[in-house]
N, C-alpha and C positions, 0 to 999 in steps of 0.2 A: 598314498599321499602322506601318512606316518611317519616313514623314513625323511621325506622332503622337509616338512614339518619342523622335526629334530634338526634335521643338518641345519636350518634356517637358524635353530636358535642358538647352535654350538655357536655358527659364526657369528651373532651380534652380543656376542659375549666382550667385556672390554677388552680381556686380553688378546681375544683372537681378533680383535680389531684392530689394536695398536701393532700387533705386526703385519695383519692385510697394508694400513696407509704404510709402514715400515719397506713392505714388498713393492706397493706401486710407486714409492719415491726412489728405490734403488734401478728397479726395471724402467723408473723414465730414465734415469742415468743410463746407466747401460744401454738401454736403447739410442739415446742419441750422438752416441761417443761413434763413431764409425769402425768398425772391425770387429766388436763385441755385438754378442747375441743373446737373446733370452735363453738357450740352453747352456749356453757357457758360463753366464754369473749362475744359473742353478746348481752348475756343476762347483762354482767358485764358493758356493754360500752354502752347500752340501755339509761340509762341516759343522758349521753354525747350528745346523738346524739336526743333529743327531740324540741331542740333550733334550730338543721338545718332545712334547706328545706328541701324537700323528696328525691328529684334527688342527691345531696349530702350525704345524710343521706342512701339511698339506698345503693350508690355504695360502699359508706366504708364501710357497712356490710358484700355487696358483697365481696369485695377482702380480710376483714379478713378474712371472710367463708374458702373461695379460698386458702389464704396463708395458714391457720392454720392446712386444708389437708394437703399440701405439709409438714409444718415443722414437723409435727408427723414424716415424713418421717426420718432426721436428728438425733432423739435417737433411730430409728429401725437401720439405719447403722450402726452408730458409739458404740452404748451400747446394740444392741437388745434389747432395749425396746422401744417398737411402742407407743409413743408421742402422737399419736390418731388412734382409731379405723380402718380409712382407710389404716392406713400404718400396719398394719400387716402381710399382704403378702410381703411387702419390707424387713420386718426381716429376711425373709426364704431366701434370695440373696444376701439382698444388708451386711447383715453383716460378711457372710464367705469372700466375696468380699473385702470390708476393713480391713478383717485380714491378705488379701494378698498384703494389700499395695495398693491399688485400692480406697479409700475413697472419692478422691476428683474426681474421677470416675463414680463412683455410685451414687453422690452426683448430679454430672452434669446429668447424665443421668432421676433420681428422678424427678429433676426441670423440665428439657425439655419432661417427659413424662407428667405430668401434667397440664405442660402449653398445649402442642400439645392436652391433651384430654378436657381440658377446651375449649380450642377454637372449635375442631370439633364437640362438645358436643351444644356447642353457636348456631353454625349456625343448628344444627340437629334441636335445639329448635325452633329454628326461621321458619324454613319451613314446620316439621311437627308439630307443636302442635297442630292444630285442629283435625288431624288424630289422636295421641297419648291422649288427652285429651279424644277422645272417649273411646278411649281401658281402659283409668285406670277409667273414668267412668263406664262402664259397667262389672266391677268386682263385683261378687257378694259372697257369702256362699261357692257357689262350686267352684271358683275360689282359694277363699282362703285358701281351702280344698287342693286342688291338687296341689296349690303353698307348702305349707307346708308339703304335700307327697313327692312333686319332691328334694323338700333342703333335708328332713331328709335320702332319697333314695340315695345321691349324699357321701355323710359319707362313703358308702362303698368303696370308691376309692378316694376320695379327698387328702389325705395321706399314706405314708407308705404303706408296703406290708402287714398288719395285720386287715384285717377287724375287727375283735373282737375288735380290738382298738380303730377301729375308733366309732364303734357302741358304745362300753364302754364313749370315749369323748363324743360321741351324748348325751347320755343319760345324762351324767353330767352335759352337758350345758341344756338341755331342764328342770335337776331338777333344779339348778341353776333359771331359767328365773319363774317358779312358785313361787316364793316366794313373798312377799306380798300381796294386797289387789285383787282379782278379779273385774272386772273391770265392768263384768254383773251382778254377785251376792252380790258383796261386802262383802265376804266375807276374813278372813285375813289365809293366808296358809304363815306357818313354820314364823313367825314373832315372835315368841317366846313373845309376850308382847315388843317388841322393838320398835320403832317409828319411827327410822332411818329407818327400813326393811319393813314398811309399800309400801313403794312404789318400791319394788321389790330391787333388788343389779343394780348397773347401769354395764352398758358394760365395761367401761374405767375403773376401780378396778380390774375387774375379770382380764381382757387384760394385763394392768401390773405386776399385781401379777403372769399371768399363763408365762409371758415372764424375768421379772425382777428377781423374784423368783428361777426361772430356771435358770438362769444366774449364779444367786451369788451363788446356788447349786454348779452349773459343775464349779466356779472358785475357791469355797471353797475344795470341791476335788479334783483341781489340784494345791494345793498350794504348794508341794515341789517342781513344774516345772518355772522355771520362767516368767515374766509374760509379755503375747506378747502386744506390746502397739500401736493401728492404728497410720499409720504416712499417708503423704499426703492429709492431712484433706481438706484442699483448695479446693474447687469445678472446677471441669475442666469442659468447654463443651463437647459436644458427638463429636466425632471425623466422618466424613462419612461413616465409617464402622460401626463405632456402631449407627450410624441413618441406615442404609442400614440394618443390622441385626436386629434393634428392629423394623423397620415399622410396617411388620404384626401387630406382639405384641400390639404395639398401637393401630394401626388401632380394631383390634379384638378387645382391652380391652374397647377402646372406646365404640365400638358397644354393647358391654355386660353391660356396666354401662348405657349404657344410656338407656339400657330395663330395666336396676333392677331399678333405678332411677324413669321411670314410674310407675312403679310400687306401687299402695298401699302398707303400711306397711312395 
């Protein structure tokens, strides 16, 4: 507990405060800008941060990391388009939510589930990672075999009442994810001679395009309807009932992120 102790008080140090709020006001930008992701302003703000100590330097990567999750969340309510990668299940709720006037709803609800899984997420780290460090340690071929059994296996029911569909989206996405350079053979698949494509199509293109695209579809065919506009944008906290009815949720989502999370790959 020593160690924990210490780190606690490095970070409520003022300086290493004023760049933690520094980190989490950049990472909501970044977050909700769509094509940008919490690894790529790390990468962009990399410079910045070579002048600091470490302890400093850490933790403001840390909480833009941390923010820039959440703000992806903010263009999946408000425009169904998921801002980052992780907020793409917040599109499938939290935006029919904000069409009914619930925006600053969903919004509070977004922050405080992310904060609550960050934190339990924190301490899960803290007590078990020698036990967890084993398990993603001792991944081997046949792990990564039956991992990628078990995802491609889950397609039949993850969506819709239409397996065919969902198998048809599988398939799209696993052609999709073949594309550029092999990584054992080096070899270049469907790169057409392009350079961009060498290093395969990244996540965050496809995500927006398959959400953003869809969008401007279904608004462009409702164009003679007039056009519904979210109001209550202001974020409210969760009210006790709505902490009372999402625990589980949390709790649960928590527990599942933090196994995919050990997880290689």
């Amino acid at each position: 507990m020593e160690p924990v102790l210490a780190g606690m008080l490095l970070i409520l140090e003022p300086y290493n405060l004023m760049l933690i709020c520094g980190g989490v006001l950049i990472g909501v930008l970044v977050g909700a800008l769509p094509g940008l992701s919490s690894p790529m302003a790390i990468a962009l703000l990399m410079p910045f941060s070579i002048t600091l100590p470490p302890v400093p330097a850490i933790a403001m990567m840390a909480a833009l990391y941390c923010a820039g999750t959440f703000g992806g969340s903010i263009t999946a309510i408000l425009i169904n388009t998921p801002g980052a990668p992780p907020a793409a299940a917040t599109a499938l709720d939290g935006y029919p939510m904000a069409k009914r006037g619930e925006a600053g709803r969903t919004l509070g609800l977004a922050a405080f589930s992310s904060v609550a899984g960050g934190i339990l997420s924190l301490f899960i780290f803290l007590l078990a990672t020698p036990a967890l460090s084993k398990i993603a340690a001792s991944f081997g071929p046949q792990e990564y075999f039956a991992l990628t059994l078990f995802a491609l296996s889950m397609l039949a029911s993850i969506s819709g009442r239409s397996s065919i569909r969902n198998l048809i989206a599988g398939a799209v996405g696993v052609l999709i994810s073949t594309v550029g350079i092999h990584l054992v053979t080096g070899v270049e698949r469907f790169t057409f001679n392009m350079v961009d494509l060498s290093e395969g199509i990244e996540f965050v293109p496809v995500l927006i395009g398959l959400f953003a695209i869809g969008e401007m579809l279904t608004q462009a065919n409702s164009r003679e309807k007039p056009a519904q506009l979210i109001s209550s944008v202001v974020g409210k906290l969760p009210s006790r009932e709505d902490l009372r009815r999402c625990r589980n949720t949390i709790l649960r989502s928590t527990g599942i992120g933090t196994f995919i999370g050990i997880l290689p790959a």
